[in-house]
RODO-2510 file (C-alpha; in nm, 4 decimals, decimal comma):
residues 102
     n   res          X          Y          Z
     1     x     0,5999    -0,2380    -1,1729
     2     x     0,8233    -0,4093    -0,9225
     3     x     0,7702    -0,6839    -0,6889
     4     x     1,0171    -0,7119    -0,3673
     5     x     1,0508    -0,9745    -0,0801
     6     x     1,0273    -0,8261     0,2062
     7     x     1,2449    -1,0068     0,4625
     8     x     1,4924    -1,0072     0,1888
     9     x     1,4408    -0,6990     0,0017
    10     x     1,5318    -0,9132    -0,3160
    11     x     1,3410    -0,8080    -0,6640
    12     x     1,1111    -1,1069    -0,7321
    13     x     1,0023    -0,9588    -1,0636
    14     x     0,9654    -0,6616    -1,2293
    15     x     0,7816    -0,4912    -1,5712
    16     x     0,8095    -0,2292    -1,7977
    17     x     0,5250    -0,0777    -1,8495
    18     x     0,3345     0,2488    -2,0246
    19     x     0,0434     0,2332    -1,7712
    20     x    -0,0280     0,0416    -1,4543
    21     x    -0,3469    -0,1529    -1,4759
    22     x    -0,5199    -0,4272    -1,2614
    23     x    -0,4842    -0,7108    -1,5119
    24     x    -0,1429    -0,5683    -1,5518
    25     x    -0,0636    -0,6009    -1,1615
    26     x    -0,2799    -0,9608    -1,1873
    27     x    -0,0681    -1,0698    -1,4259
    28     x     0,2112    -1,0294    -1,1970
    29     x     0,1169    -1,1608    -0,9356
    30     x     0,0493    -1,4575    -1,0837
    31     x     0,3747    -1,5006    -1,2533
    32     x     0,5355    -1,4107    -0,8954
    33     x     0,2928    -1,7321    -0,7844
    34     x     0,4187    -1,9696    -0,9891
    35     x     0,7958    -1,9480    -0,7747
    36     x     0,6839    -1,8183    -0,4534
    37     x     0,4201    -1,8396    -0,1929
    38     x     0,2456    -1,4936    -0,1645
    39     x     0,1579    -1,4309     0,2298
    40     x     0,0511    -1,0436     0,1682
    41     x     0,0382    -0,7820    -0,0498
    42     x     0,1478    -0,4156    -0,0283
    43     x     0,0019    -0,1983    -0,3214
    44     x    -0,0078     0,1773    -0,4032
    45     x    -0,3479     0,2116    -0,3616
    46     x    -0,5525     0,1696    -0,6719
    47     x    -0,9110     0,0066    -0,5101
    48     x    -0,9407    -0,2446    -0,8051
    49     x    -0,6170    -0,4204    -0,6479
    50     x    -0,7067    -0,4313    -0,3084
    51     x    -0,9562    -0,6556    -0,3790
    52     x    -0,7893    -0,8512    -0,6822
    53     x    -0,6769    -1,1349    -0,4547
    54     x    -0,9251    -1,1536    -0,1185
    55     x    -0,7746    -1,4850     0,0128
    56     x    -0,3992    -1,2778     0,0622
    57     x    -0,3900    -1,0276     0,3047
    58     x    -0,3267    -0,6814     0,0638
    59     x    -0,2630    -0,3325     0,2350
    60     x    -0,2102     0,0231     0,0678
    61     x     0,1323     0,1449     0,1634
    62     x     0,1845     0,4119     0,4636
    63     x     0,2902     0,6476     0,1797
    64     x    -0,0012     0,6463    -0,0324
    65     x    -0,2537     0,6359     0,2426
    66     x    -0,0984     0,9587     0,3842
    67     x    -0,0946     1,1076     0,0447
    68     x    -0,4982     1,0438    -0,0445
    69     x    -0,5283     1,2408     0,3606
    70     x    -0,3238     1,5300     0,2719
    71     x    -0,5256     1,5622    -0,0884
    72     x    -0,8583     1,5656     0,1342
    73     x    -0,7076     1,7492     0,4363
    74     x    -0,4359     1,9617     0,2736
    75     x    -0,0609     1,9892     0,4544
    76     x    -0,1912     2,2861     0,6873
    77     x    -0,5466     2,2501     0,7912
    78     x    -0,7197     2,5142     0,9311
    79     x    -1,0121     2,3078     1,1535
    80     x    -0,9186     2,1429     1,4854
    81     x    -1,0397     1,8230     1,3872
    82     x    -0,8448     1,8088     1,0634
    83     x    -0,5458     1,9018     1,2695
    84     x    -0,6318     1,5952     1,4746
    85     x    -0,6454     1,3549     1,2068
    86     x    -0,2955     1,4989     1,0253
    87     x    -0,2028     1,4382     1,3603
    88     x    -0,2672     1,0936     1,3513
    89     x    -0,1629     1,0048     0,9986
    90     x     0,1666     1,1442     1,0275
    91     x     0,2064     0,8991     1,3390
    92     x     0,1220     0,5923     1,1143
    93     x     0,4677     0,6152     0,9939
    94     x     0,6427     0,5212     1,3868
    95     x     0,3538     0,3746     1,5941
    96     x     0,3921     0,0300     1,6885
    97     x     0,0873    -0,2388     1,5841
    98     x    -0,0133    -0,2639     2,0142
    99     x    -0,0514     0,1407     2,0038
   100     x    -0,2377     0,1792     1,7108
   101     x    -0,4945    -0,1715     1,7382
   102     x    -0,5634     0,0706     2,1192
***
């Protein structure tokens, strides 16, 4: 598991591990909060750490997110709907916060 700052892109801390877990990813976070003040969280999706820490802001990554729609929507979707909503995932990666709060 690694943990970057991300105005910096500098490796605040990172662990070796055989599987990722939640108390795993708890217990980095708070060894990252003993140096640092956490102002949000980007994770890769697992729902038990989305809501490990309510009180910081914590959001899936783009990556992730679009991989859990193509799982449900597959990469060529037949309906016109689906097509739609590829559409629109795809477009999370470039739209600007104004655009996509609209």
């Amino acid at each position: 598991m690694l943990a970057k700052d991300y105005y910096t892109g500098k490796t605040l801390e990172r662990v070796y591990l055989k599987s990722e877990t939640i108390s795993s990813f708890i217990t980095l976070v708070e060894k990252i909060k003993q140096r640092y003040e956490i102002k949000a969280i980007v994770v890769d999706g697992r729902k038990g750490i989305l809501n490990a820490y309510p009180k910081i802001p914590t959001q899936m990554c783009q990556f992730h997110q679009i991989q859990i729609i193509n799982r449900y929507l597959t990469r060529k979707p037949k309906l016109e709907a689906s097509k739609e909503l590829r559409k629109i995932t795809l477009a999370l990666k470039t739209i600007k916060k104004e655009l996509f709060i609209r």
